[in-house]
RODO-2510 file (C-alpha; in nm, 4 decimals, decimal comma):
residues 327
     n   res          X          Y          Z
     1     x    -1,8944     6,2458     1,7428
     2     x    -1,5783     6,0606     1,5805
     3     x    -1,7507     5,7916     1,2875
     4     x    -1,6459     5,4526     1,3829
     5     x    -1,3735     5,2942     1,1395
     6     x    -1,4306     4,9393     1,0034
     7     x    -1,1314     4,7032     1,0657
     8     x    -1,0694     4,4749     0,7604
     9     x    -0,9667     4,1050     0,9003
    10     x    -0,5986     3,9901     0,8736
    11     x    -0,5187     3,7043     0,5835
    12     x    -0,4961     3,4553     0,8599
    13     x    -0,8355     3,6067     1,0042
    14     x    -1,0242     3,5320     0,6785
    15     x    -0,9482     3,2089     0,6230
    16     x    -1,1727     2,9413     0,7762
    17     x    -1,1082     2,6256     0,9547
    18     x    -1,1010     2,3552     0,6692
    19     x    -0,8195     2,6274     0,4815
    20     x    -0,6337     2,6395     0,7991
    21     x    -0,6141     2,2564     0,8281
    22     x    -0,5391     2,1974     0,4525
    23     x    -0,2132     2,5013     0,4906
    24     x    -0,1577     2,3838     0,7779
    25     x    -0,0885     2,0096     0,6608
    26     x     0,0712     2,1408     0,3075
    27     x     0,2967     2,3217     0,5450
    28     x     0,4346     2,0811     0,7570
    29     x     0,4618     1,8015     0,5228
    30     x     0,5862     1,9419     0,2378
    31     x     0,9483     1,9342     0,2901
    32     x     0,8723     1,5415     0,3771
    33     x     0,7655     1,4843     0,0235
    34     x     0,9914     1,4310    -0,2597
    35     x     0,9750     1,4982    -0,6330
    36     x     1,1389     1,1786    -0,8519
    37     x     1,2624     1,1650    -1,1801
    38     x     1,3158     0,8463    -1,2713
    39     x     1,6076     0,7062    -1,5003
    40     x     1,7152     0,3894    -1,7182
    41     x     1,9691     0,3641    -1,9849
    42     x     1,9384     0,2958    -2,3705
    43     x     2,0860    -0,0201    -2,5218
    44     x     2,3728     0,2495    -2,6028
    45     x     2,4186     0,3326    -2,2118
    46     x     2,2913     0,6820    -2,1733
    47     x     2,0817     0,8002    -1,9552
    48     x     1,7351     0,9308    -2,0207
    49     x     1,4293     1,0098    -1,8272
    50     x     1,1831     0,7636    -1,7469
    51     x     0,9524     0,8777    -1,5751
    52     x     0,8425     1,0596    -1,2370
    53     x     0,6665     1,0267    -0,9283
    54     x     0,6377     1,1268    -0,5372
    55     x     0,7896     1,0197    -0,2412
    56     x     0,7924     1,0143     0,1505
    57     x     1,0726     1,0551     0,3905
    58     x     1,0928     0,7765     0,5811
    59     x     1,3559     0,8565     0,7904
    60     x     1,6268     1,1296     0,8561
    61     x     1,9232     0,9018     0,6771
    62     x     1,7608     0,8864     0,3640
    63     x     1,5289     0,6490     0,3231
    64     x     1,2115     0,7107     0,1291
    65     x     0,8794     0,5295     0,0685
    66     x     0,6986     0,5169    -0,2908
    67     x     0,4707     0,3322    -0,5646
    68     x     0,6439     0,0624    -0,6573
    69     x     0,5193     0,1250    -1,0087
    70     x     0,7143     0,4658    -0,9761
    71     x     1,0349     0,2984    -0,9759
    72     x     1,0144    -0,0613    -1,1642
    73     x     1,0319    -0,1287    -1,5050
    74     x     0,8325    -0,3009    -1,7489
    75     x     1,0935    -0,6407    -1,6773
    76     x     1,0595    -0,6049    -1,3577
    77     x     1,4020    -0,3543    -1,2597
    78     x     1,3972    -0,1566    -1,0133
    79     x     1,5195     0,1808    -1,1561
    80     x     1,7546     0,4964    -1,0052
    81     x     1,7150     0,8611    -1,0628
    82     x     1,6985     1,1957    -0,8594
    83     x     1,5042     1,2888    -0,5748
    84     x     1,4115     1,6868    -0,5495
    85     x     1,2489     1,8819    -0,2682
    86     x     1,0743     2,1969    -0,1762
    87     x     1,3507     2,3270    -0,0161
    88     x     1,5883     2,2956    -0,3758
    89     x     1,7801     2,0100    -0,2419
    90     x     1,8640     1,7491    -0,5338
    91     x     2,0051     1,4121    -0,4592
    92     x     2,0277     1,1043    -0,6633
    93     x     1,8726     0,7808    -0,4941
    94     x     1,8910     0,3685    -0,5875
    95     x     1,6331     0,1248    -0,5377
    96     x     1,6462    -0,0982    -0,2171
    97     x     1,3318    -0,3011    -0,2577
    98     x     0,9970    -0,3066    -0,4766
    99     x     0,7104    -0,5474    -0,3735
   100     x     0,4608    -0,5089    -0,6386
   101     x     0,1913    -0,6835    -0,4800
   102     x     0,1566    -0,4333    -0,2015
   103     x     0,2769    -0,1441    -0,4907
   104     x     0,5153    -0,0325    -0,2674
   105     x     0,8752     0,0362    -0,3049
   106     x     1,1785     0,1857    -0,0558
   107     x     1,4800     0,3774    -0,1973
   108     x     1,7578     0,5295    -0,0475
   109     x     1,8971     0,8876    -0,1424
   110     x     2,2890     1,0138    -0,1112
   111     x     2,0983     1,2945     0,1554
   112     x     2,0993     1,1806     0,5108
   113     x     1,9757     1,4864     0,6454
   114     x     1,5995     1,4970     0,5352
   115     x     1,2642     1,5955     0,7028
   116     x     1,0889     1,2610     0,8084
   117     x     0,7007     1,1770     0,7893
   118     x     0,5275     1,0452     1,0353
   119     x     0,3192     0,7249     0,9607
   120     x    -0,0150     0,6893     1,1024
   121     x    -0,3010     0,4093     1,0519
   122     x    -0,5713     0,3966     0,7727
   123     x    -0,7499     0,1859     1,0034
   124     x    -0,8464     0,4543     1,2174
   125     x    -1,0222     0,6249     0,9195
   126     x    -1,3421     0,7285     0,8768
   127     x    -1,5467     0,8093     0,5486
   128     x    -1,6227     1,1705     0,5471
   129     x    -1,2866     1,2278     0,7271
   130     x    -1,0727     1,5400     0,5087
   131     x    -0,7788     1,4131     0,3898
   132     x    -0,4771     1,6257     0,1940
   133     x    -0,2807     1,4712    -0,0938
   134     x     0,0756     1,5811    -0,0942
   135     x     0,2991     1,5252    -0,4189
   136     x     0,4437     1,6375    -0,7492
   137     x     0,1916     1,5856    -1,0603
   138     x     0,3137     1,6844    -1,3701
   139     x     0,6496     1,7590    -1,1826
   140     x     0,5375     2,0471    -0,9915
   141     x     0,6415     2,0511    -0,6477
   142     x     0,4476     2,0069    -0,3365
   143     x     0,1124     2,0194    -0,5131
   144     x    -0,1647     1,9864    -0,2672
   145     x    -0,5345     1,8693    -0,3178
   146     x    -0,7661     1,8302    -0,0446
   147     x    -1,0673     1,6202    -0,0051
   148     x    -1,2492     1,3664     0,2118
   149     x    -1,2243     0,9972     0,2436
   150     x    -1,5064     0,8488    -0,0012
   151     x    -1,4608     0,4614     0,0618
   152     x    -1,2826     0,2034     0,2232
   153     x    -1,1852    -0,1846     0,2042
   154     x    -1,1534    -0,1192    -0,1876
   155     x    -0,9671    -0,3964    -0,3407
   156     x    -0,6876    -0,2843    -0,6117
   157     x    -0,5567    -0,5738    -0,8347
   158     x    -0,1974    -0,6137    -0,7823
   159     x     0,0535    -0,8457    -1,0432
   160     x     0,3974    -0,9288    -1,0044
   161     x     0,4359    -1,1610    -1,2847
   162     x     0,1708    -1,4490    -1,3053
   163     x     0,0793    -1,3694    -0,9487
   164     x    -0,1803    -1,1500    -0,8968
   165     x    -0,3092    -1,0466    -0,5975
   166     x    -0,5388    -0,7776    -0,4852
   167     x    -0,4097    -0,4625    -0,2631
   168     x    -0,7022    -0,4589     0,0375
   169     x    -0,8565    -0,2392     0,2240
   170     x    -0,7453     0,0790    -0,0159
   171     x    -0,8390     0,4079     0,0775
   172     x    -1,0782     0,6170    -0,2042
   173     x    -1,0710     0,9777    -0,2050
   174     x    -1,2057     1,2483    -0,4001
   175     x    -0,8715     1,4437    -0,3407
   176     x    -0,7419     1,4962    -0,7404
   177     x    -0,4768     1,2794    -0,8019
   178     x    -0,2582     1,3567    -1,1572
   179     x     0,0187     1,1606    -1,3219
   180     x     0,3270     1,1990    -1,0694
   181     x     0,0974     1,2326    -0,7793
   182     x     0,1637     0,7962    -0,7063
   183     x     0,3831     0,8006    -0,4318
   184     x     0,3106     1,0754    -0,2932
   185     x     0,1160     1,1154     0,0884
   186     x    -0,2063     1,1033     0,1810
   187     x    -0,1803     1,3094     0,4989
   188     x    -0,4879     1,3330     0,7948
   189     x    -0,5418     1,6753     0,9510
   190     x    -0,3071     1,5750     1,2503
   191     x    -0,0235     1,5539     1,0597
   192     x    -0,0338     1,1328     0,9676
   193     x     0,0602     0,9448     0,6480
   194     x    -0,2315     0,7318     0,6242
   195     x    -0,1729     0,6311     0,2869
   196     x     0,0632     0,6072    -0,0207
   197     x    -0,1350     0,7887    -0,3356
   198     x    -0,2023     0,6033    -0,6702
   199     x    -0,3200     0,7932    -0,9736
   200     x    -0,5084     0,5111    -1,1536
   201     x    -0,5343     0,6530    -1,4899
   202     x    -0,9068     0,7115    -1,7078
   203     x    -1,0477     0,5462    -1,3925
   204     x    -1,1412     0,9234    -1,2447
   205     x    -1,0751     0,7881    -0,8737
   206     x    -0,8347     0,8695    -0,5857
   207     x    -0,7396     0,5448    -0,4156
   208     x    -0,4260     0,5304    -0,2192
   209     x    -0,2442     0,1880    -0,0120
   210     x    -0,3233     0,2130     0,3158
   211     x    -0,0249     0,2718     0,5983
   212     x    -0,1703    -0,0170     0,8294
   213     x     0,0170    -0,2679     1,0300
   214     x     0,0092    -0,5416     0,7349
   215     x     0,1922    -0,2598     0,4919
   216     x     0,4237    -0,1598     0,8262
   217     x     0,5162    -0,4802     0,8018
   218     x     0,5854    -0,5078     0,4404
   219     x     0,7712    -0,1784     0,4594
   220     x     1,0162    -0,2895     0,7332
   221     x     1,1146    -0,5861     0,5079
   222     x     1,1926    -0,3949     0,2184
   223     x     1,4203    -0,1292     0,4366
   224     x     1,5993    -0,4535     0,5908
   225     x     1,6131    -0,7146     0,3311
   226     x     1,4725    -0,5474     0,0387
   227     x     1,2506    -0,8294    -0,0252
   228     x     0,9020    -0,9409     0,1124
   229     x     0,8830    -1,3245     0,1933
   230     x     0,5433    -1,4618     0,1538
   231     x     0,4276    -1,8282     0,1660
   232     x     0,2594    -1,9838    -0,0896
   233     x     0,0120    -2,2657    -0,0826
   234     x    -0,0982    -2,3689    -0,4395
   235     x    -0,4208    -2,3182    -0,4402
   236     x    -0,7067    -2,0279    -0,5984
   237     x    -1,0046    -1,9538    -0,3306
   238     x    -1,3165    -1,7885    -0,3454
   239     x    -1,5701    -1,6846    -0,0379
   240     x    -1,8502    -1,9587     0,0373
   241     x    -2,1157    -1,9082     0,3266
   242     x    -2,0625    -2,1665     0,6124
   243     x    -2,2670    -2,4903     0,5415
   244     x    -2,5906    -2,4171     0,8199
   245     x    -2,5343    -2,7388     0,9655
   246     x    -2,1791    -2,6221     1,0949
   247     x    -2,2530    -2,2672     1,1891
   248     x    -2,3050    -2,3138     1,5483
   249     x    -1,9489    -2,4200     1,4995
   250     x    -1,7723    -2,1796     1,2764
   251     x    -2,0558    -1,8900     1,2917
   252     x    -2,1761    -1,7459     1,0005
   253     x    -1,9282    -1,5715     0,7715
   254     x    -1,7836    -1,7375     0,4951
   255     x    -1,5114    -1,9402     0,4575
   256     x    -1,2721    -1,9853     0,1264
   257     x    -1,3497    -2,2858    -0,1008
   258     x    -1,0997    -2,4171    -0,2682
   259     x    -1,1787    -2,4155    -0,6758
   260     x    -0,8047    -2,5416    -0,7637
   261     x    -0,5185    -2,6889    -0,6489
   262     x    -0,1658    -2,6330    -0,8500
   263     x    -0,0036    -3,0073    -0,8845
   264     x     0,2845    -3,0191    -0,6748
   265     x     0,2329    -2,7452    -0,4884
   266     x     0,1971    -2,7402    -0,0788
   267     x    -0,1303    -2,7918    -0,0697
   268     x    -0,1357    -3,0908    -0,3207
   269     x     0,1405    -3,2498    -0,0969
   270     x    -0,1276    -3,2034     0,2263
   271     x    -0,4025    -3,3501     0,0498
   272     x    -0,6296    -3,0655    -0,0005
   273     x    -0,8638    -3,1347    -0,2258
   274     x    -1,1100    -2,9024    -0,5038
   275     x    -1,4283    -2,8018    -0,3204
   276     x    -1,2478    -2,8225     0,0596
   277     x    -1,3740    -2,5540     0,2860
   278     x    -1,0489    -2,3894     0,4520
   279     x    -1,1516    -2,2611     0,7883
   280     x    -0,8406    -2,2175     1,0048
   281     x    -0,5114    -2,1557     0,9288
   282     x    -0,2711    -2,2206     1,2528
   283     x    -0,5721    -2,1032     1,4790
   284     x    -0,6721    -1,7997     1,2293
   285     x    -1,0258    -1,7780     1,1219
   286     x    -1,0479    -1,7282     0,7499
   287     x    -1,3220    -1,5546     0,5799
   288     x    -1,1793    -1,4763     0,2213
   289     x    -0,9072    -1,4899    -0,0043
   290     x    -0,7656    -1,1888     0,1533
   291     x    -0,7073    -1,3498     0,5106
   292     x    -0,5485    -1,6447     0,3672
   293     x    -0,2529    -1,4040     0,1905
   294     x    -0,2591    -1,2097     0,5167
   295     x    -0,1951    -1,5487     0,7061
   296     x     0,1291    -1,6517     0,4552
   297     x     0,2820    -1,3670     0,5119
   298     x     0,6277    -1,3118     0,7333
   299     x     0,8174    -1,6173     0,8780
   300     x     0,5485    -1,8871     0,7905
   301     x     0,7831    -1,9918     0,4704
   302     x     0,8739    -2,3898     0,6121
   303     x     0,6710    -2,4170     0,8653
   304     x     0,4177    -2,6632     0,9779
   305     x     0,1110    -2,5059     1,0083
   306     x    -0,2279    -2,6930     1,1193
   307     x    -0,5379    -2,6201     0,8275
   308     x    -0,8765    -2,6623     0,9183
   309     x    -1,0995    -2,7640     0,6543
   310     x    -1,4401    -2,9020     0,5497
   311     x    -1,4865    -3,2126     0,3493
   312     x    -1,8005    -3,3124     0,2922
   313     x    -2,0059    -3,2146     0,6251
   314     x    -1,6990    -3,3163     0,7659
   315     x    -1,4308    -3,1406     0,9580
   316     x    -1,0716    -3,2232     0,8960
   317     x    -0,7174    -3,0718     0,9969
   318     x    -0,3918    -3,1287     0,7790
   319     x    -0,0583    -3,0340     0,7970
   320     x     0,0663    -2,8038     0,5223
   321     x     0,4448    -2,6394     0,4502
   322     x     0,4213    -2,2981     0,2482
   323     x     0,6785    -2,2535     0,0142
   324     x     0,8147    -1,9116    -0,0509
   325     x     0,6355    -1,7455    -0,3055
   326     x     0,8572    -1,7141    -0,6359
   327     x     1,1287    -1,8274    -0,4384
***
């Protein structure tokens, strides 16, 4: 009687689902995600590192998505350097547009024959769901960290200049993130960029900017115009519950109440007044600050737009012009 011979399992055998999904995704995105060492120049014109970060491909002719914070300096300059990949391709790339309120940035390498991402929707997320993050910390190549999505509609304080603005609905994750991770892809087990990663130093979180249609959108200007266009109305809003008597009306979220109004500024020229409840903006129900900078956004620089507000018990609609934010 012949003794029966155990069979050890294969590599590929052994390893369990949530490996297989996590190689699986560090496989196929990897040669999407860029390592960049970022340059300036001394007062005496040479060139010397300053600093690094991750990128995705955007598309096969070079184009590549990052923080915005990985490629601006302290002034405000958007800053060159040299884009690296898994494969050992090197190419240098230049800045095409930064918006630092979304932290997002497009640059452009000399390469127009790279290995493109595909960008999916962080609305579609779910906490719980495993998420990989894809980058370079430290400058090592194609790092990977895996983990699950811990919280979203995070708000991340955003500056460009003496406008600050917050960065909503950003994804939390328990995936590590390291210096040189920002940049860098936050990737769903079907293959998606959901998100752009931010390492957000001593803070011991992993929060990236969600890939949603209102970052799409920013991300499309930058490639085209390398600018964002935003209006701008004057004024600094909080959320305020809907007075009861005018609920039936407007239901029962809140509504932003206006605590200032900049002299001079659009909203000043309407008439809108401190402690106005702004309800509508061109038809848009707004329930926070948030929806308000959502509203200003794209081609509403110059136009007339219709503003709903509250004035004591009262409802009222104005006409207010946005101008263009810093322009």
């Amino acid at each position: 009687m012949s003794a029966t011979v155990a069979t050890l399992p294969t590599d590929d055998e052994a390893m369990d689902a949530y490996s297989r999904t996590v190689s699986g995704v560090a496989e196929a995105l990897a040669p999407s995600v860029a390592n960049l060492r970022v340059h300036g120049r001394r007062r005496d014109g040479a060139e010397v590192a300053m600093g690094a970060g991750s990128a995705i491909v955007l598309s096969r002719d070079g184009f590549l998505l990052t923080s915005a914070h990985v490629v601006t300096g302290r002034r405000g300059g958007a800053r060159s350097g040299v884009a690296s990949f898994t494969d050992g391709r090197e190419t240098r790339f230049a800045p095409i547009g930064a918006d630092p309120l979304t932290d997002l940035a497009v640059v452009r390498t000399e390469d127009h024959d790279l290995t493109p991402a595909t960008l999916g929707d962080a609305e579609r997320l779910r906490v719980g769901q495993l998420v990989v993050a894809i980058g370079n910390p430290n400058g090592f190549a194609g790092s990977v960290t895996a983990g699950v999505v811990s919280a979203l509609g995070r708000s991340l304080p955003a500056r460009a200049g003496d406008t600050v603005r917050t960065i909503d609905n950003v994804i939390q994750t328990d995936a590590s993130l390291n210096p040189g991770n920002s940049g860098g892809a936050l990737v769903t087990s079907d293959l998606r960029v959901v998100g752009v990663n931010t390492a957000v130093a001593g803070m011991g979180l992993g929060l990236a900017v969600p890939v949603n249609h209102a970052t799409r959108r920013v991300i499309g200007a930058l490639m085209t115009d390398g600018r964002v266009s935003r209006g701008y109305l004057g004024i600094a809003g909080s959320p305020r519950p809907v007075p009861p008597a005018l609920r039936e009306r407007h239901g029962d979220g809140d509504v932003v109440a206006v605590g200032e109004v900049v002299p001079g500024a659009p909203a000043d020229r309407a008439g809108i007044r401190t402690d106005d409840l702004i309800v509508e903006l061109d038809g848009i129900r707004l329930t926070g600050v948030a929806d308000l900078q959502g509203a200003l956004e794209g081609d509403r620089v110059g136009t007339r737009l219709v503003l709903t507000l509250l004035r004591e018990g009262r409802e009222r609609q104005v006409v207010v012009v946005p101008d263009e934010l810093g322009g």
